[in-house]
Backbone as XML, in Angstrom:
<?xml version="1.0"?>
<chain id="A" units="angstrom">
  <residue number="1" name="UNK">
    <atom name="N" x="23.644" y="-115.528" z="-43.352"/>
    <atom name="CA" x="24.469" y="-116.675" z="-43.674"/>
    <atom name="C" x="25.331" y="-116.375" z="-44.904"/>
  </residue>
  <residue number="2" name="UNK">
    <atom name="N" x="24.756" y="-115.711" z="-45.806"/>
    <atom name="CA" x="25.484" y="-115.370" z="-47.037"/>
    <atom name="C" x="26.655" y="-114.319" z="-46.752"/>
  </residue>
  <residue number="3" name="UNK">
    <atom name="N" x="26.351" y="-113.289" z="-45.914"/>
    <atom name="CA" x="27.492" y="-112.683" z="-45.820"/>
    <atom name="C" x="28.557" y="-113.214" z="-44.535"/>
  </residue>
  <residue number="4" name="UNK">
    <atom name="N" x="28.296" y="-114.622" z="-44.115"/>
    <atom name="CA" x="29.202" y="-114.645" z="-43.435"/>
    <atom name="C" x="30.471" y="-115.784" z="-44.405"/>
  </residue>
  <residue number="5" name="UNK">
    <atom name="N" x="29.213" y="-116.663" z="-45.169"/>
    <atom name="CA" x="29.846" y="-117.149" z="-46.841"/>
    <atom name="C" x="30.941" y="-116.290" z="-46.973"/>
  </residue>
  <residue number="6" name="UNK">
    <atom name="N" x="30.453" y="-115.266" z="-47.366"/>
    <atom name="CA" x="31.470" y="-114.533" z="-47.882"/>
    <atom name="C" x="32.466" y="-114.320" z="-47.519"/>
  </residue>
  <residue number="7" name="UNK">
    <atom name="N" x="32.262" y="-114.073" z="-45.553"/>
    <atom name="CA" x="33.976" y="-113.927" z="-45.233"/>
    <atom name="C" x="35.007" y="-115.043" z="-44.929"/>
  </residue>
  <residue number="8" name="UNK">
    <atom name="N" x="34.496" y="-116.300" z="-45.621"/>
    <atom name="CA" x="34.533" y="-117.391" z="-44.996"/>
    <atom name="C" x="34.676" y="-118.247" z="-44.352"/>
  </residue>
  <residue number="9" name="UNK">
    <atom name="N" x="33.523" y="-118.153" z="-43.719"/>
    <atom name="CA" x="32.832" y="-118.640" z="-41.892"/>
    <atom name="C" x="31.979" y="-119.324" z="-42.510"/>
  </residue>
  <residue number="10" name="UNK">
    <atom name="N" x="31.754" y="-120.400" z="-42.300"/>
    <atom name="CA" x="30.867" y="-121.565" z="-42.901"/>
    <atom name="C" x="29.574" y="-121.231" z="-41.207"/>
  </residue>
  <residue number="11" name="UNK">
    <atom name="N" x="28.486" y="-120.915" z="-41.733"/>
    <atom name="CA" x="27.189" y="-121.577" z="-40.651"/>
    <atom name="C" x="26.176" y="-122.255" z="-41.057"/>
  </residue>
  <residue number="12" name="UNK">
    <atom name="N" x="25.183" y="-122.689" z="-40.169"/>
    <atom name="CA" x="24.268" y="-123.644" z="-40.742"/>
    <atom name="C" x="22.989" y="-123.695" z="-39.705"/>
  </residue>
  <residue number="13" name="UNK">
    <atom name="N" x="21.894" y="-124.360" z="-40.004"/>
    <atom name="CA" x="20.828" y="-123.840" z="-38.896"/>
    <atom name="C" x="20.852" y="-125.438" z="-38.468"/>
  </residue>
  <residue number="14" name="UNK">
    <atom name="N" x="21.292" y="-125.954" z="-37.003"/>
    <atom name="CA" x="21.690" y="-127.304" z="-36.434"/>
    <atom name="C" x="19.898" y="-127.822" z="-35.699"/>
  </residue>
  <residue number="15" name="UNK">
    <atom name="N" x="19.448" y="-126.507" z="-35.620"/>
    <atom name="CA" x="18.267" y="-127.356" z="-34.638"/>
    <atom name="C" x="16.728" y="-126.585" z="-35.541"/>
  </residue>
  <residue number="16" name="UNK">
    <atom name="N" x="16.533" y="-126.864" z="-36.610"/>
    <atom name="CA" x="15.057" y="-126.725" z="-36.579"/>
    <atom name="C" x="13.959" y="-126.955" z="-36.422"/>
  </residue>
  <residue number="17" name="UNK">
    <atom name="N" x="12.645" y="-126.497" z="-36.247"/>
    <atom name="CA" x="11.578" y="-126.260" z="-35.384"/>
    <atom name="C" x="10.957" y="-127.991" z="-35.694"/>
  </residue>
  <residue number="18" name="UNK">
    <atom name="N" x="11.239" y="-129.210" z="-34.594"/>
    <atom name="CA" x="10.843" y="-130.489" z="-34.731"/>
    <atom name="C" x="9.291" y="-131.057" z="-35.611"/>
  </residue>
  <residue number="19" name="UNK">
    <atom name="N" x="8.637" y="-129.579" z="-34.999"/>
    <atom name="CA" x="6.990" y="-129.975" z="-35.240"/>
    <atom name="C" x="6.908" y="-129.781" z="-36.740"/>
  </residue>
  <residue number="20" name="UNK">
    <atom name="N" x="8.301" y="-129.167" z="-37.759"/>
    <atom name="CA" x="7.958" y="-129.102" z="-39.041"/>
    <atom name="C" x="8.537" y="-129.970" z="-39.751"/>
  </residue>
  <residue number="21" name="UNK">
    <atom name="N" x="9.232" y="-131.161" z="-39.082"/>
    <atom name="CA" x="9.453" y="-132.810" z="-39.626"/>
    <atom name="C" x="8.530" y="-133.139" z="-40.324"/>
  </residue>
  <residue number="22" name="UNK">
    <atom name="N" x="8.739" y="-134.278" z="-41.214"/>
    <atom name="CA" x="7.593" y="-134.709" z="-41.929"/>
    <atom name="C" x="7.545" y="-136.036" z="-40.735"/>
  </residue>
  <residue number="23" name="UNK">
    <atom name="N" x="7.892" y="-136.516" z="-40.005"/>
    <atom name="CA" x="7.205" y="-136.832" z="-39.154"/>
    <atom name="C" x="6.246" y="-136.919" z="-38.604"/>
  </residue>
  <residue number="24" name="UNK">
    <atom name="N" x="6.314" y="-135.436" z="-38.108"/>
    <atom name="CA" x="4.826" y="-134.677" z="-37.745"/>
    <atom name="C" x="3.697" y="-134.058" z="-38.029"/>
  </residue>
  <residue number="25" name="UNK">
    <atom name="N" x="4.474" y="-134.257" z="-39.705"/>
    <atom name="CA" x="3.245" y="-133.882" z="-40.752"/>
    <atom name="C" x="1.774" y="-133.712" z="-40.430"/>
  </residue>
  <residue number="26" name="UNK">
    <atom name="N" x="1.519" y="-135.210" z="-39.701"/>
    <atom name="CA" x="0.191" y="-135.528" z="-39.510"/>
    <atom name="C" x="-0.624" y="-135.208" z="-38.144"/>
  </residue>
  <residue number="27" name="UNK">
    <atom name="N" x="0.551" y="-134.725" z="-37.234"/>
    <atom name="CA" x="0.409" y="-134.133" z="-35.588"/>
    <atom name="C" x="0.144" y="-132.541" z="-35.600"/>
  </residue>
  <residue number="28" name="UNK">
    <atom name="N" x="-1.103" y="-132.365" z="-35.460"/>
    <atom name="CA" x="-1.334" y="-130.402" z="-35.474"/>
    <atom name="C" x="-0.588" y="-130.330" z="-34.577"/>
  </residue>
  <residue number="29" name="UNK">
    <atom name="N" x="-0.242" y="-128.573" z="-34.876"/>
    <atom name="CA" x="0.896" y="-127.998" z="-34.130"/>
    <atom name="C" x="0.757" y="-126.532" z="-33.996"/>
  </residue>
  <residue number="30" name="UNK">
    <atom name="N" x="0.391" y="-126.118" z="-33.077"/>
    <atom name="CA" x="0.583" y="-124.413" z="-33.314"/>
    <atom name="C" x="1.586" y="-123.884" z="-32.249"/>
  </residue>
  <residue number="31" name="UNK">
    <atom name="N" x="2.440" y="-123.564" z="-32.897"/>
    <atom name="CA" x="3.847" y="-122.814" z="-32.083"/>
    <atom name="C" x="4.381" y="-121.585" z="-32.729"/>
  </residue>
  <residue number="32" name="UNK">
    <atom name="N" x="3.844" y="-120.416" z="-32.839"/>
    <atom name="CA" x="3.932" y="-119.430" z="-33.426"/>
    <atom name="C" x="5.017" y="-118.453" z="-33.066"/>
  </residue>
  <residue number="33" name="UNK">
    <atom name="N" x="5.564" y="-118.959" z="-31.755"/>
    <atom name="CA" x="6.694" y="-118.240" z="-31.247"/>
    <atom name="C" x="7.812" y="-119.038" z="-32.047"/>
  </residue>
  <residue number="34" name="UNK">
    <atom name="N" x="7.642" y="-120.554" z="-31.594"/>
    <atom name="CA" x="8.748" y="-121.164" z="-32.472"/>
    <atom name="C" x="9.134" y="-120.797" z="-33.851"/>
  </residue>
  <residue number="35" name="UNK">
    <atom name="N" x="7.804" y="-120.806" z="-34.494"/>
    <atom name="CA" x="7.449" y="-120.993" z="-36.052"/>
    <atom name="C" x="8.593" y="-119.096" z="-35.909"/>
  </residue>
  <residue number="36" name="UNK">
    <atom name="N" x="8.293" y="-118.089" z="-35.158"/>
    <atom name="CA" x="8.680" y="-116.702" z="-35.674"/>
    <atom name="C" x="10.196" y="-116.534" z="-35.149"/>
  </residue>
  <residue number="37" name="UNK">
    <atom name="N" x="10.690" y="-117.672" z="-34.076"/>
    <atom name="CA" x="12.097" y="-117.350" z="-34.050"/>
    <atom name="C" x="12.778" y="-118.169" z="-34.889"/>
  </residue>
  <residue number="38" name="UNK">
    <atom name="N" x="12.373" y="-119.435" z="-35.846"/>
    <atom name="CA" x="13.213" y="-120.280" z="-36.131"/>
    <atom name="C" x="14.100" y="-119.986" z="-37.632"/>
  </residue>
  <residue number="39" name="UNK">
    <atom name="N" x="13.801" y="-118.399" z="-38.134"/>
    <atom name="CA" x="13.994" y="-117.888" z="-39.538"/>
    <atom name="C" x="15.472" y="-117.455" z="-38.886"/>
  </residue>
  <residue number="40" name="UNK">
    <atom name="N" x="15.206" y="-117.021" z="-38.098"/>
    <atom name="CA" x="16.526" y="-116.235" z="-37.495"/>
    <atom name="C" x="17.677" y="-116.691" z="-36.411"/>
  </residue>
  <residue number="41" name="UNK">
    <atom name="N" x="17.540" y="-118.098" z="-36.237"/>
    <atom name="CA" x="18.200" y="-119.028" z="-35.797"/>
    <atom name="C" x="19.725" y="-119.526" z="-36.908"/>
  </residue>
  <residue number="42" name="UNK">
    <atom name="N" x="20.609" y="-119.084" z="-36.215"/>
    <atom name="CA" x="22.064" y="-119.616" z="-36.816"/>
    <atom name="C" x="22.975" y="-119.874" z="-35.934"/>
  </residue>
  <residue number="43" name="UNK">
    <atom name="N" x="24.118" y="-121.274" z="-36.467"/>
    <atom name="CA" x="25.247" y="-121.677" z="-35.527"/>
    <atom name="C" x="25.903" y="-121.437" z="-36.126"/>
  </residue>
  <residue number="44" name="UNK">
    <atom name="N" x="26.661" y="-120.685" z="-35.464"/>
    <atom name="CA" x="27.964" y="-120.556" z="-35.885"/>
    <atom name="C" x="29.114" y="-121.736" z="-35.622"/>
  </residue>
  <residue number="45" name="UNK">
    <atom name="N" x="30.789" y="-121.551" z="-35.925"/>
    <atom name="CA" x="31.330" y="-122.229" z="-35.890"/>
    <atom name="C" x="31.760" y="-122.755" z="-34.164"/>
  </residue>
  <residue number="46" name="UNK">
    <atom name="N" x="32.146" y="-123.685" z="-33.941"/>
    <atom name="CA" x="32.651" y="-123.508" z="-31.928"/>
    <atom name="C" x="33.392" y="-125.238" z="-32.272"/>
  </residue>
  <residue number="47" name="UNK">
    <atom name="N" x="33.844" y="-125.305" z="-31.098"/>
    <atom name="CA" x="34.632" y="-126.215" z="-30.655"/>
    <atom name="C" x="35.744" y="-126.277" z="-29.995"/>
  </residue>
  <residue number="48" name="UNK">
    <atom name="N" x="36.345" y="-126.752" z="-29.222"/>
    <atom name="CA" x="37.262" y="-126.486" z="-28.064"/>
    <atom name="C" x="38.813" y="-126.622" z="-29.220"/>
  </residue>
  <residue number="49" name="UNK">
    <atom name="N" x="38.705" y="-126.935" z="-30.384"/>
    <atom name="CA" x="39.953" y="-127.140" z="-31.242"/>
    <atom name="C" x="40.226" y="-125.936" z="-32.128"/>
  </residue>
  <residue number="50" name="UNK">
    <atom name="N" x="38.933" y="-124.564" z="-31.937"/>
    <atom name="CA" x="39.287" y="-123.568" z="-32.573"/>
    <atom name="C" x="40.263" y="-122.439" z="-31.898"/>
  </residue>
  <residue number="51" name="UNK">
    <atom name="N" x="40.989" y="-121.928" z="-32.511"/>
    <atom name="CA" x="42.361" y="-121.154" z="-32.273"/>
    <atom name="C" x="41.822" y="-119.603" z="-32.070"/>
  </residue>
  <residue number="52" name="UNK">
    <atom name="N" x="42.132" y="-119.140" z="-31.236"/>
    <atom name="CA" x="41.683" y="-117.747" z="-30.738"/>
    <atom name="C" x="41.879" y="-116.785" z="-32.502"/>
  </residue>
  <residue number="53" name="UNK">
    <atom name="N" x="42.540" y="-117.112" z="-33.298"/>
    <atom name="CA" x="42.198" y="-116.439" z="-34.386"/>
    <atom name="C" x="41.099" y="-116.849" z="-35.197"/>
  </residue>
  <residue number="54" name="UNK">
    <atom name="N" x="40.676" y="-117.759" z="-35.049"/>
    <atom name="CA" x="39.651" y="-118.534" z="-35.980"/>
    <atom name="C" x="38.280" y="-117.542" z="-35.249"/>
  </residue>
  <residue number="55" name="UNK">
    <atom name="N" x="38.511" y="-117.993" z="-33.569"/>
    <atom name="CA" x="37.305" y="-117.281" z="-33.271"/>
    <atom name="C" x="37.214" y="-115.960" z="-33.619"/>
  </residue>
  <residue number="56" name="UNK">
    <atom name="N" x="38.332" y="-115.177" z="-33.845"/>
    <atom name="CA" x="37.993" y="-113.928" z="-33.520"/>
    <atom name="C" x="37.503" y="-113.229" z="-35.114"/>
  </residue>
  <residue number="57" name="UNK">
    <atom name="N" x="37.830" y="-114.320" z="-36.112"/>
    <atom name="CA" x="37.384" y="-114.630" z="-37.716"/>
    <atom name="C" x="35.963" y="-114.558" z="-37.472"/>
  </residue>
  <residue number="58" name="UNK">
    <atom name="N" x="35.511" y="-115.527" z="-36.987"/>
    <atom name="CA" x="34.343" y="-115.849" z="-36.758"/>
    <atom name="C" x="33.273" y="-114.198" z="-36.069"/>
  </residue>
  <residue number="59" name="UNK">
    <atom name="N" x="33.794" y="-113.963" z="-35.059"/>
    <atom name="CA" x="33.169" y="-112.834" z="-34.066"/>
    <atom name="C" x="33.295" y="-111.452" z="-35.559"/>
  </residue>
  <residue number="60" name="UNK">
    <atom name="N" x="34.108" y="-111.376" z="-35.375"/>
    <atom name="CA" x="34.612" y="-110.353" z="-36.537"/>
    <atom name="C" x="33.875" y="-110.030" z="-37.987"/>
  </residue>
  <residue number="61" name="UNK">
    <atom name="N" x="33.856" y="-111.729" z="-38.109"/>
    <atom name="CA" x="32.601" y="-111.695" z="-39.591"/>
    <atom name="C" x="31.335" y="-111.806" z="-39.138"/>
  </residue>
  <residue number="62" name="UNK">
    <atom name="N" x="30.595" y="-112.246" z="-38.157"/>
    <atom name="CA" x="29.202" y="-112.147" z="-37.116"/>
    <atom name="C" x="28.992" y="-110.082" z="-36.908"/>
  </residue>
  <residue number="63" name="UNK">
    <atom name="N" x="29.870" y="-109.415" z="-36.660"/>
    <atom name="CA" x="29.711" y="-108.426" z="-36.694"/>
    <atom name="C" x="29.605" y="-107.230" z="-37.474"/>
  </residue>
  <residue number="64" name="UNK">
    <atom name="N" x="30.526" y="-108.029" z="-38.717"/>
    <atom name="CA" x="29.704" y="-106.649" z="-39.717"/>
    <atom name="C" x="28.573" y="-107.166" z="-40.321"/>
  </residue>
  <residue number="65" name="UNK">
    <atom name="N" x="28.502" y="-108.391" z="-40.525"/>
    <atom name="CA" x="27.406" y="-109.039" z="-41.317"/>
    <atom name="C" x="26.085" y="-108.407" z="-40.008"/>
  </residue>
  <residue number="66" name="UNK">
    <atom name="N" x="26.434" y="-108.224" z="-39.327"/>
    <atom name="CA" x="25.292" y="-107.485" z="-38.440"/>
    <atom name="C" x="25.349" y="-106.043" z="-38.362"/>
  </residue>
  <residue number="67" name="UNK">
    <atom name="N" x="26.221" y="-105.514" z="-38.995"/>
    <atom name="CA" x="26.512" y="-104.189" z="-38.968"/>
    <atom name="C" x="25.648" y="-103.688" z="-40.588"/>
  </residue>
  <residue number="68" name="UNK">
    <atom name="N" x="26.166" y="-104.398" z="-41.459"/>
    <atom name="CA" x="25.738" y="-104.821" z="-43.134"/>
    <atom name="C" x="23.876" y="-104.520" z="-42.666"/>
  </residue>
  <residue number="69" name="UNK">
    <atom name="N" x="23.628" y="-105.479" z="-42.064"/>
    <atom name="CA" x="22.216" y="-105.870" z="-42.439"/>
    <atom name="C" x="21.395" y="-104.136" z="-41.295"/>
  </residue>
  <residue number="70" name="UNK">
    <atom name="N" x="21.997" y="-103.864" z="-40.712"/>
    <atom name="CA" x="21.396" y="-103.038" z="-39.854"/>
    <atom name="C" x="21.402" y="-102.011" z="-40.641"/>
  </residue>
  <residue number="71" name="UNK">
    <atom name="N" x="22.398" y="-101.682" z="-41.286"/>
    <atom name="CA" x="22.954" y="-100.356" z="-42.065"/>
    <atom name="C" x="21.877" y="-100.652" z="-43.195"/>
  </residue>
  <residue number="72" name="UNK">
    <atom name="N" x="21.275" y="-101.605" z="-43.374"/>
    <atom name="CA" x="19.626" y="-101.857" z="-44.192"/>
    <atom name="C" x="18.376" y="-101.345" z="-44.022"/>
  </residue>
  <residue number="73" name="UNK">
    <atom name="N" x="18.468" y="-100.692" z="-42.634"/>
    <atom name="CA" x="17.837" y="-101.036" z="-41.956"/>
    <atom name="C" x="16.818" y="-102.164" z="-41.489"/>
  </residue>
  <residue number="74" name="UNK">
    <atom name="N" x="17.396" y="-103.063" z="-41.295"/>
    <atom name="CA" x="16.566" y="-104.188" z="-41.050"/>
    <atom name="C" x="16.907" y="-104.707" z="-39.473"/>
  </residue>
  <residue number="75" name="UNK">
    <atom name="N" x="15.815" y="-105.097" z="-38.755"/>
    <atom name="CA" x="16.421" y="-105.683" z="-37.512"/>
    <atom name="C" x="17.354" y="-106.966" z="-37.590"/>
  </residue>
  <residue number="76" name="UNK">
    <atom name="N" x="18.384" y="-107.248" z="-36.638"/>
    <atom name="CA" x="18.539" y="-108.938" z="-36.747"/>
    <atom name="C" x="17.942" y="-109.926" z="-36.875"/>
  </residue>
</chain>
């Protein structure tokens, strides 16, 4: 997220894991698949009003920031 900050591409995480509401505070929950994909969950920007340059802003900064973090070696 930070390096996409940087190229500036605003993202944000739109759907996280429900069962960790304080809602559900009080409802046990074991979802360990959820709980291990939801770190690595990001939206990017979309909408039918973005301009084939915006997207390609978008795709463009999604790709080195994945290029960045690999060259870390770190997985996605």
């Amino acid at each position: 997220m930070a390096a996409m900050r940087a190229a500036g591409v605003q993202t944000s995480v739109h759907y996280p894991p429900t069962h960790r509401f304080s809602a559900y505070q009080d409802v046990p929950a074991s979802l360990p698949r959820t709980d291990a994909v939801a770190p690595r969950l990001l939206t990017l920007p979309l909408g039918p009003a973005m301009t084939r340059e915006q997207v390609a802003l978008v795709v463009d900064a999604l790709a080195d920031a994945l290029a960045a973090h690999a060259s870390m070696g770190r997985n996605p």
